[in-house]
C-alpha positions as CSV (number, residue, x, y, z in Angstrom):
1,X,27.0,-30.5,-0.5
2,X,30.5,-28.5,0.2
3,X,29.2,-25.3,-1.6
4,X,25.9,-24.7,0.9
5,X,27.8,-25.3,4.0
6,X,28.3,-22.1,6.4
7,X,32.1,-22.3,6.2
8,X,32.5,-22.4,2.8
9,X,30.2,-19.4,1.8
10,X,31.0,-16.8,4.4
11,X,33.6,-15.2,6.7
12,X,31.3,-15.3,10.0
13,X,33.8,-12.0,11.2
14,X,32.0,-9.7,8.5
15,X,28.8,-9.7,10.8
16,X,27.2,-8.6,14.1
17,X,25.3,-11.9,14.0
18,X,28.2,-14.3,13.8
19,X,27.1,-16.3,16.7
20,X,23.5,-16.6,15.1
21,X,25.8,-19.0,12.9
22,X,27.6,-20.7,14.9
23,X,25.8,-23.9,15.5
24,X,24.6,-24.4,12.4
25,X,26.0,-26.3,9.3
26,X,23.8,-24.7,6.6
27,X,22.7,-20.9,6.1
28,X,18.7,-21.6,5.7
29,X,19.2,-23.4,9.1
30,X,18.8,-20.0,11.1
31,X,16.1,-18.4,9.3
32,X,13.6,-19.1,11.9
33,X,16.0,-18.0,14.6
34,X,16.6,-14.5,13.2
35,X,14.0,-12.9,15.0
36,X,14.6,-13.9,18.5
37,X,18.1,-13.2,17.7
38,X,17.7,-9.9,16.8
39,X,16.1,-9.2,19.9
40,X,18.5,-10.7,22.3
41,X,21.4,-9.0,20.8
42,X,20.0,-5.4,20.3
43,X,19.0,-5.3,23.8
44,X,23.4,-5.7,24.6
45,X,24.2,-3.0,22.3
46,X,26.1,-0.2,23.5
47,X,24.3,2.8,24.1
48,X,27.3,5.2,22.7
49,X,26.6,3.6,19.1
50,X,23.3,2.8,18.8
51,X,19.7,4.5,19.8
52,X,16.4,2.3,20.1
53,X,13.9,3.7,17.7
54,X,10.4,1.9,19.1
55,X,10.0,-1.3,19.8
56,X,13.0,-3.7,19.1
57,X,14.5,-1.3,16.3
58,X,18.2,-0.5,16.9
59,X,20.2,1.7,14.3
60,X,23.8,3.2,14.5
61,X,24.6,6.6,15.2
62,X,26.4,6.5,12.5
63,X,24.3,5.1,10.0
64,X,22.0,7.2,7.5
65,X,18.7,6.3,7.3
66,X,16.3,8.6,5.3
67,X,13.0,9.8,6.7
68,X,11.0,8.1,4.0
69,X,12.4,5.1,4.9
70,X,10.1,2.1,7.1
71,X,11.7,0.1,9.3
72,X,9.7,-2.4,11.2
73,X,11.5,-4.5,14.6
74,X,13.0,-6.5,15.2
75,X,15.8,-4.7,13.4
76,X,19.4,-4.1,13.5
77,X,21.4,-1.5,11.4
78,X,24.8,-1.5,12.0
79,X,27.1,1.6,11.8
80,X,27.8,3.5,8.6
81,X,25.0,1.4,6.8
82,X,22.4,3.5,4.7
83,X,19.1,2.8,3.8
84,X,17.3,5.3,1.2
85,X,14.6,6.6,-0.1
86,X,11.7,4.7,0.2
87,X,13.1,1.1,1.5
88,X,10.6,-0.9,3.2
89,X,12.2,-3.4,6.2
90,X,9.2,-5.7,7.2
91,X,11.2,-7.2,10.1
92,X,13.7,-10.1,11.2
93,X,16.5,-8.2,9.4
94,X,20.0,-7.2,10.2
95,X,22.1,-4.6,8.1
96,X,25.3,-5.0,8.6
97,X,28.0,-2.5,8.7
98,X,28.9,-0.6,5.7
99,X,25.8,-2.3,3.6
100,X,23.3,0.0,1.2
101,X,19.2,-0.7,1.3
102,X,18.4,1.0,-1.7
103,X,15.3,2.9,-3.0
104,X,12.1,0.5,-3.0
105,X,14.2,-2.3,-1.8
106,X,12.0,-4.6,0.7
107,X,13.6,-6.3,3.1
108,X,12.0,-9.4,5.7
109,X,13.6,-12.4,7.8
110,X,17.5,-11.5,6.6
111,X,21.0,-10.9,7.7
112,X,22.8,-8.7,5.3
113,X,26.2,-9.0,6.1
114,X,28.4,-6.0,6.0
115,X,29.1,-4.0,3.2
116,X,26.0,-6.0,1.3
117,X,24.3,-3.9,-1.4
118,X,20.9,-4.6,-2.7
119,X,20.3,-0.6,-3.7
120,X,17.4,-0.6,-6.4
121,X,14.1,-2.4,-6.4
122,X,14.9,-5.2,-4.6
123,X,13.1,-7.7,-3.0
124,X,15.2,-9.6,-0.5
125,X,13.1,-12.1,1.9
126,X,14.2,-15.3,4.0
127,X,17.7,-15.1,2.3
128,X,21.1,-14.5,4.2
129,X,23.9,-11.9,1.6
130,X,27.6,-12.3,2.3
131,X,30.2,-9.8,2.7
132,X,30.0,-7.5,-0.1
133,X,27.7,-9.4,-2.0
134,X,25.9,-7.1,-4.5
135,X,22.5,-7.6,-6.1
136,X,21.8,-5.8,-9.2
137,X,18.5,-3.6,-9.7
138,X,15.5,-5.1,-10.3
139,X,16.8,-8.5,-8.9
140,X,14.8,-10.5,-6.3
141,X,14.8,-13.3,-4.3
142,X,11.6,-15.9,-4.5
143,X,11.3,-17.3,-1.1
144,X,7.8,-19.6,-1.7
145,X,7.8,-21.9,-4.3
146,X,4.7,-22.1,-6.6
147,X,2.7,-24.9,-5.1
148,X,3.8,-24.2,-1.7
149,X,5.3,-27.0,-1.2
150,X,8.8,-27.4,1.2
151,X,11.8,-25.6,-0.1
152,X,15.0,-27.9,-1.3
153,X,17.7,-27.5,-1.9
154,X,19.2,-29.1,-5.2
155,X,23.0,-29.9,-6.2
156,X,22.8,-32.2,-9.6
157,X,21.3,-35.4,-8.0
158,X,22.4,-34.4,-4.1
159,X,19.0,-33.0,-2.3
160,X,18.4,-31.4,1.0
161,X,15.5,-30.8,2.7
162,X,15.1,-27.6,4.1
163,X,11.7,-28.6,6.3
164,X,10.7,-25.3,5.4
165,X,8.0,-23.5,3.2
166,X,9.8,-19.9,3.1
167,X,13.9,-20.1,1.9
168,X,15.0,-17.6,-0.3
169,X,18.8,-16.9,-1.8
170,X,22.2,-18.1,0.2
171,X,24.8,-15.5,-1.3
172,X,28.1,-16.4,-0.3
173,X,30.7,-13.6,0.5
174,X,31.8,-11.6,-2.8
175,X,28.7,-12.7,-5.2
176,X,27.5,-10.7,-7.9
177,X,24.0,-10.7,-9.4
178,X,23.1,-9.2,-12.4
179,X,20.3,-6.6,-13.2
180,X,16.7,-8.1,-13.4
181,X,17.7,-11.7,-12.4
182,X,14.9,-14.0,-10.1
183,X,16.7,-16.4,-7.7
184,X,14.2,-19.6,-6.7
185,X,13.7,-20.6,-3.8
186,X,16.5,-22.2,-2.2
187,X,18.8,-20.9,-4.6
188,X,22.5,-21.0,-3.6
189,X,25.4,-19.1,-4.9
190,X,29.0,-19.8,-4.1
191,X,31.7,-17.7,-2.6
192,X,33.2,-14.9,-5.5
193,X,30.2,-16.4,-8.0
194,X,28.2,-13.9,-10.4
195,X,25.5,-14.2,-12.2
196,X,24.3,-12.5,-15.5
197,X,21.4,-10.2,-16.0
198,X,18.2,-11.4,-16.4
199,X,18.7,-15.0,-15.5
200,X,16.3,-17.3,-13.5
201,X,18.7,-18.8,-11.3
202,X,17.6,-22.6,-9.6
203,X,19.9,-24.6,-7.7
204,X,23.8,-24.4,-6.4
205,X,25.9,-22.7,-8.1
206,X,29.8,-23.1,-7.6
207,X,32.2,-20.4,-6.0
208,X,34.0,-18.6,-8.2
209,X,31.6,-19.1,-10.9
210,X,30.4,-17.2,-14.3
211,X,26.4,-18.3,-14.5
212,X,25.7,-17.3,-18.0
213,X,22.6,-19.6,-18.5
214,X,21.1,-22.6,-17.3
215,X,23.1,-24.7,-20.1
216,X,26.4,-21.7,-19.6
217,X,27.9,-21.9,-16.2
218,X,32.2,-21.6,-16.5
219,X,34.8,-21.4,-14.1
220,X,36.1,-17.7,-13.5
221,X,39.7,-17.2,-14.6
């Protein structure tokens, strides 16, 4: 399953967690990791860029972060990153550089890499977002499935278990998703991919990619 690997969905230079990734094949692979992570890189950050705010909370000196704004630790937000209005960050997340947390946008157990934007009513959990990939208002990831049973991952007739109950989205660098669109659980979308409005999005979908429908996925152009 060439499309879910690591190397084929993101440039591991376009994040302050690149060695998070580094031993692993797949992206849903550090999930559980992301916590401890967080807290053993925040505590090498260099004071001249970044100030601790409580417990396990590190944020740029050059990154905007409005008042109304939560923020629960272990969290990283990397420089120039914003996160407005009314954006709730749970935990386990890193903001990467650049990247926009948007009004009402919840965020838990994720590495945004930088320049990410999920800006309006988002719901983001378990799910790592590649460089510059964007997520459209009112678009979400579902990280549990309905029965609670453990997430796979699904190419045509090629399966993976993930050994896990909680996977959300795998965006690969460059991925667009449209306005209102639910991604399943252990959805993943390929490098430069995008995805129309409204859509409820289930399995791998190819790099470079137009996901019009289920029965409407072509090859960009």
């Amino acid at each position: 399953m060439n499309t879910a690997k690591i190397a084929m969905l993101y440039d591991l230079d376009k994040t302050i967690a690149k060695e998070l990734f580094e031993e692993s094949l797949y992206p849903w692979e550090v999930l559980p990791a992301i916590k401890e992570f967080i807290i053993k890189l925040g505590n090498t950050l260099p004071a001249d860029k970044f100030e601790k705010r409580g417990e396990d909370i590190w944020v740029a000196k050059s990154a905007k972060v409005f008042p109304s704004a939560y923020i629960g630790g272990p969290c990283i937000i990397d420089e120039n990153a914003e996160v407005r209005h009314c954006a709730f960050i749970r935990g386990s997340a890193i903001v990467g550089k650049n990247a926009v947390v948007g009004n009402s946008t919840e965020l838990k157990n994720v590495v945004l890499f930088d320049n990410v934007q999920v800006p309006h009513y988002n719901y983001v959990g378990d799910s790592i977002l590649g460089y510059k990939a964007h997520m459209g208002a009112g678009s979400i990831t579902s990280n549990v499935k309905s029965d609670k049973s453990l997430v796979k991952v699904k190419d045509g007739e090629e399966v993976i278990e993930t050994c896990m109950k909680k996977v959300g989205a795998m965006l690969g660098d460059n991925v667009e998703i449209g306005c209102n669109t639910v991604l399943c659980p252990g959805v993943v979308v390929g490098r430069g991919a995008s995805v129309y409005p409204g859509n409820m999005v289930r399995g791998v979908i190819k790099e470079n990619s137009i996901y019009k429908c289920k029965d409407n996925v072509v090859e960009r152009i």
